[in-house]
N, C-alpha and C positions, 0 to 999 in steps of 0.2 A: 413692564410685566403685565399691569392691569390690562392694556393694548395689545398687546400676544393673547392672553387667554382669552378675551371678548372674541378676538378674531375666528383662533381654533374651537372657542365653542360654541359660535354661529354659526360656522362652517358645517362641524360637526350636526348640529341639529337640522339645520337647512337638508343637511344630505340626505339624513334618517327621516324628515317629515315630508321628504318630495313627493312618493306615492298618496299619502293623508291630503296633503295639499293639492295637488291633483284631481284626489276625486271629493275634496271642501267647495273649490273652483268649480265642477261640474254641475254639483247640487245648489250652490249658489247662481250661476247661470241658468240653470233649468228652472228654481225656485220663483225668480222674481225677477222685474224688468230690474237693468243696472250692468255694471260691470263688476268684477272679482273685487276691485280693491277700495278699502274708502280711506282716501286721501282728507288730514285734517292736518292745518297749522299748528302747532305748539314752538314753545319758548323754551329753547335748548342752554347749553353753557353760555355764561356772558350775554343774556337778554338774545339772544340770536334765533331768529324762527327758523322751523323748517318743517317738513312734511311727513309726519309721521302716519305708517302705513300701516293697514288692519284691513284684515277679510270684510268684505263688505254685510252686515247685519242687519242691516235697516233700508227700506225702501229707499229710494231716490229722494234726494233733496229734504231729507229727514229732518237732519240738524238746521233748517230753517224754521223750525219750531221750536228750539232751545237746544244748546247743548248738552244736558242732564241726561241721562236716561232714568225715566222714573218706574224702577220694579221691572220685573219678566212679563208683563203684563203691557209692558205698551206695545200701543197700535203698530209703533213704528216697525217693530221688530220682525222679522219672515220665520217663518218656521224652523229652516235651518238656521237664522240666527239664533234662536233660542238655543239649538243647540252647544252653539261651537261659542256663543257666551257662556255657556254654562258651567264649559270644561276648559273656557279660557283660549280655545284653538282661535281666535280673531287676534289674537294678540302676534301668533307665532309672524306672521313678516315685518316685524317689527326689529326681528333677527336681520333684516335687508339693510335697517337704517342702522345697525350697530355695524355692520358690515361697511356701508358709507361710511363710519365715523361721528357721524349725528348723537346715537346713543353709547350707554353702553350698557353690558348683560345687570348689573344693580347700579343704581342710583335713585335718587327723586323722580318720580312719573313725572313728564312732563303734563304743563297745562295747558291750556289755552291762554293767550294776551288776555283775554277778557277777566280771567282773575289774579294774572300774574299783575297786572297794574294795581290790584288792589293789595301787592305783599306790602308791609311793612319794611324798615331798613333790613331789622334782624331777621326775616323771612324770605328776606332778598340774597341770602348769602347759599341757600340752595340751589341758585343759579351759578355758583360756581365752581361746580361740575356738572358734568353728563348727565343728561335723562337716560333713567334707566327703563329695563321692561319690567324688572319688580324689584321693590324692596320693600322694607319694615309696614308700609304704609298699604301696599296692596295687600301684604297678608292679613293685617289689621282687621282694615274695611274689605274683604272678598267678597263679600253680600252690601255692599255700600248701594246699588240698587234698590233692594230690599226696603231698607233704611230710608231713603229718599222716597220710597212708595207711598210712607205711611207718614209721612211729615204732611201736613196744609200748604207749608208754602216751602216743596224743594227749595228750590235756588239760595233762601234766607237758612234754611239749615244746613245745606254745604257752604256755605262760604260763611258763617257764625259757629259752626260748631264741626261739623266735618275737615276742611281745610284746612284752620289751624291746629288739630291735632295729627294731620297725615305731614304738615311740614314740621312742625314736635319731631313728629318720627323721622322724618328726614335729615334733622339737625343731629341726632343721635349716628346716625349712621356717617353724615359727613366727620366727623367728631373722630372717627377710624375707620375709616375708607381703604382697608389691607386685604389682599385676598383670601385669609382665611374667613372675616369676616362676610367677602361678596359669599364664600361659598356654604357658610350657614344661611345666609338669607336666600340661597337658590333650594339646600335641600329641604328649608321649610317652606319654601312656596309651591316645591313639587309635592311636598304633602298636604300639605295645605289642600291642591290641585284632586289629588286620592282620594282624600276626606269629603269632597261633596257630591 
């Protein structure tokens, strides 16, 4: 069941967001050197990496300064990216890997290796299932950039105070993972999305 609706409602969005996508793609090719999409690693169900996909936001070769994004304010960021972070629109082909099979429409946001090696046992069990494209944890933290701006040292406050409370959130949701459930945490993230 969870497999049929991810399907029909990737399908679904993918269909409705074609023209938006289209001209995100033009103003990101016009905007800055690079291509439309930025391709990064994460750790999907059962420890398993794969490529999860997002409109390209950030100059070339970005994330070889860190992977964090710290505030709306960084350097890295192109003008249209500020945008389409801001309403969340860099997220939408990430509908492409729920389509693969990679994700699905809620679960745990996938990480990076670089802190999934750092779960614990019990932290490790959100690995078994799906990354999703939101759940409890992205509504939580929406302004988690923000947050990270105003710390000294990012990287020590997401992964000491940030990350264990987004997989907190995570365990709750694994805890009944039924689709009435997926569909309250979709139409709070679409308000959620409203609200800023």
């Amino acid at each position: 069941m969870k497999r049929a609706f991810d399907l029909l409602f990737s399908f679904t969005i993918l269909t409705l967001f074609l023209p938006f996508g289209m001209l995100i793609s033009m103003l990101i090719v016009i905007g800055s050197k690079g291509g439309i999409f930025y391709r990064q690693e994460r750790i999907g169900k059962h420890g398993k990496p794969f490529m999860l996909l997002k409109f390209r936001s950030m100059r070339i070769d970005s994330d070889q300064r860190g992977k964090l994004t710290i505030g709306m304010n960084d350097s890295r960021i192109t003008q249209i990216g500020l945008f389409i972070r801001k309403y969340k629109l860099d997220e939408f082909p990430q509908f492409i890997n729920v389509l693969l099979g990679e994700m699905s429409i809620v679960g745990p946001r996938p990480e990076v290796e670089e802190f999934v090696s750092l779960y614990n046992t019990s932290q490790k069990r959100v690995l078994e299932v799906k990354p999703g494209v939101t759940d409890y944890a992205s509504i939580e933290y929406f302004n988690e950039n923000a947050i990270l701006a105003e710390s000294n040292n990012p990287k020590k406050t997401y992964i000491e105070t940030i990350m264990p409370e987004k997989i907190r959130l995570n365990q709750k949701y694994i805890s009944n993972p039924t689709l009435a459930h997926d569909l309250k945490i979709i139409f709070r993230t679409i308000l959620r999305i409203l609200k800023n």
